[in-house]
C-alpha distance (Angstrom), angle and dihedral (degrees) to the residues before:
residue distance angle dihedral
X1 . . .
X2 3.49 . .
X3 3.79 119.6 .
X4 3.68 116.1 -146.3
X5 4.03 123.3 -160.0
X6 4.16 118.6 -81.5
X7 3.43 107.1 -155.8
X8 3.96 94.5 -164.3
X9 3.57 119.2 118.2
X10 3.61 125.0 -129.2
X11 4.11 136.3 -170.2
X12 3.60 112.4 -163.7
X13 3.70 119.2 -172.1
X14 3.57 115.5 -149.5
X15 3.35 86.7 32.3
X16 4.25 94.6 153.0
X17 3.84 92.3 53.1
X18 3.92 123.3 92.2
X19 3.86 105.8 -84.5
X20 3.77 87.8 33.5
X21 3.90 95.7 64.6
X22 3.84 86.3 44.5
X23 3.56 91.3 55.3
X24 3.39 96.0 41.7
X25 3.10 108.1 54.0
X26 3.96 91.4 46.5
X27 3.89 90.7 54.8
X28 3.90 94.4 54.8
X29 3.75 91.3 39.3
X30 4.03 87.1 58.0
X31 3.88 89.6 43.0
X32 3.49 108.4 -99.3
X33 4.19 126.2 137.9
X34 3.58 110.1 -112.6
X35 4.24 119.9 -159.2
X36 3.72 90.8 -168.6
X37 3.98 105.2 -152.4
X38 3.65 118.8 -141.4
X39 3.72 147.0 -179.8
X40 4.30 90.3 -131.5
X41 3.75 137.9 -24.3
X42 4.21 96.1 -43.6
X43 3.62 127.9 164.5
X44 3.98 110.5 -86.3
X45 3.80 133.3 -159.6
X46 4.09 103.9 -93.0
X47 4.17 110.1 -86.3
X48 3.69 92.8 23.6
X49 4.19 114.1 123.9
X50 3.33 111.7 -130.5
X51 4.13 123.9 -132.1
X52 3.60 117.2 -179.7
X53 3.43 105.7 -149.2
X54 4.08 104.9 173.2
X55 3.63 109.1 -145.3
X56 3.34 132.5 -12.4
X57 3.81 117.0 -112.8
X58 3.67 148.6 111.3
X59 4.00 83.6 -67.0
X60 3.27 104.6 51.2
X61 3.60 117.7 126.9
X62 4.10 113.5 -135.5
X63 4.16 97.2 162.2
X64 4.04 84.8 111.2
X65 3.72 104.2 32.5
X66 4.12 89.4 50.3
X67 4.00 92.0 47.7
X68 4.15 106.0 129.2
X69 3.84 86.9 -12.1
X70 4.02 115.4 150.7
X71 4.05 101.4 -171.5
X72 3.69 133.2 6.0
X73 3.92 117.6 -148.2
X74 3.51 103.8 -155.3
X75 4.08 111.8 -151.6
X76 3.61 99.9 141.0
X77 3.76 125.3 110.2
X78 4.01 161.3 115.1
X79 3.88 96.6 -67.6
X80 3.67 129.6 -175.8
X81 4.20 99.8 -49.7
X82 3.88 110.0 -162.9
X83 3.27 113.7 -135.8
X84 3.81 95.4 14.7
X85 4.06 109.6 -152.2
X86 4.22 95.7 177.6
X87 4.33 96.6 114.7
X88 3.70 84.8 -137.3
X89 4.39 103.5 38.2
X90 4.04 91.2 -179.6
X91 3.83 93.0 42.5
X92 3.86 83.4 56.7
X93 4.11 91.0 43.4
X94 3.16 88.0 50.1
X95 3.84 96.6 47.7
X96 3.56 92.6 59.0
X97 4.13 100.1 26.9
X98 3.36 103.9 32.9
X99 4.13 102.9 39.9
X100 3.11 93.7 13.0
X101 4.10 98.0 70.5
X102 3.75 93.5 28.7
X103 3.75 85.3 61.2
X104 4.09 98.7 47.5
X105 3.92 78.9 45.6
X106 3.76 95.9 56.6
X107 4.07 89.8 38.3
X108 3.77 93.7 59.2
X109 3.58 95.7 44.4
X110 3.67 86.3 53.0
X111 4.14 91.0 52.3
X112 3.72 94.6 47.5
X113 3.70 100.4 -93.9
X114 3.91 112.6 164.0
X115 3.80 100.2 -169.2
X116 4.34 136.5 36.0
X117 3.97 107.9 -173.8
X118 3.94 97.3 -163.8
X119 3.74 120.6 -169.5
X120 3.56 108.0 -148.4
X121 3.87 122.3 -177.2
X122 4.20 128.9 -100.6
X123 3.93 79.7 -137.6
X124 4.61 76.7 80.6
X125 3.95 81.3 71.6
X126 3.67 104.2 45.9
X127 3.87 145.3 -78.3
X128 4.02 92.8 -91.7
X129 3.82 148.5 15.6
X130 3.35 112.5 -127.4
X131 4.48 120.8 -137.1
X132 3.75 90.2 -6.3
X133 4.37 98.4 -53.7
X134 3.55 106.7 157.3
X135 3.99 110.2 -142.2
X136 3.90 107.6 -111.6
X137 3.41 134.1 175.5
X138 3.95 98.3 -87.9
X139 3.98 89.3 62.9
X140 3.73 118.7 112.5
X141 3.59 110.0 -118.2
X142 4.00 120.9 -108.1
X143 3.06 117.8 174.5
X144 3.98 115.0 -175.5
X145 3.78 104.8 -167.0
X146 4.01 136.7 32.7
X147 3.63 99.7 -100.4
X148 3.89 86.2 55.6
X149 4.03 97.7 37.6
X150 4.11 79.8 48.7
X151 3.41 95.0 62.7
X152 3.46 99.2 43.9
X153 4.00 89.9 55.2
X154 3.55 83.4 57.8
X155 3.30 93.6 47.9
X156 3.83 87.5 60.2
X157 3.31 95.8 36.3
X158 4.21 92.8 62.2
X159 3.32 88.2 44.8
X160 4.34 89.5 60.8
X161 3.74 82.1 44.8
X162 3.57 96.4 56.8
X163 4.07 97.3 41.0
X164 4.04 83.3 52.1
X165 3.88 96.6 51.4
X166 3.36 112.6 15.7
């Protein structure tokens, strides 16, 4: 199948963890810009743009990293942290999950930005199936922990963001 050129731009944050890469790399290989969003300098998948971002919070500054950009793919956040040494672990999810997205949200409505692709987490359903039940998008969410109640705020939070801006 022959791929031709997409001349969208995209910033990904997270863009030097796991699924990042992946998606990377298949964006530029179908033609597409990528402004590859980062904590500091990292190594990126060839023809990606770098845009060091610091961390990701309500006070994070995007006005560079969302310059010209069509749709942001948002991968980055907290994750599951072994041995988690924050006094308050879902004050810090949150921090980064919670405010964190709503504010990258609100920033790239604000610079024109038409679509957010936000991976969320299964972890927003549950931590297990029970007899077999696959999780579907008619379950009630329940999430057990603060990574997964984290994302779930976030969920919400988007979904504000999008009923205020369209």
């Amino acid at each position: 199948m022959q791929m031709t050129p997409d001349s969208r731009t995209l910033l990904v944050t997270g863009a030097n963890g796991f699924v990042g890469q992946a998606l990377c790399q298949e964006a530029i290989a179908r033609g597409m810009r990528i402004r590859a969003a980062t904590r500091s300098i990292s190594v990126l998948p060839d023809a990606a743009e770098p845009a060091v971002v610091g961390s990701i919070d309500e006070q994070t500054n995007w006005e560079s990293a969302l310059q010209g950009v069509d749709i942001v793919i948002h991968l980055a956040a907290r994750v599951h942290v072994m041995h988690d040494e924050s006094v308050d672990p879902l004050a810090e999810f949150r921090r980064v999950n919670v405010a964190g997205t709503e504010h990258l949200a609100r920033s790239a409505a604000a610079r024109g930005v038409k679509r957010l692709v936000y991976v969320s987490s299964i972890k927003v359903n549950g931590e297990e199936t029970i007899d077999g039940h696959k999780y579907t998008e008619n379950d009630l969410p329940s999430p057990q922990d603060p990574y997964g109640r984290s994302k779930w705020e976030a969920e919400q939070a988007l979904q504000r963001v999008a009923r205020e801006t369209g």
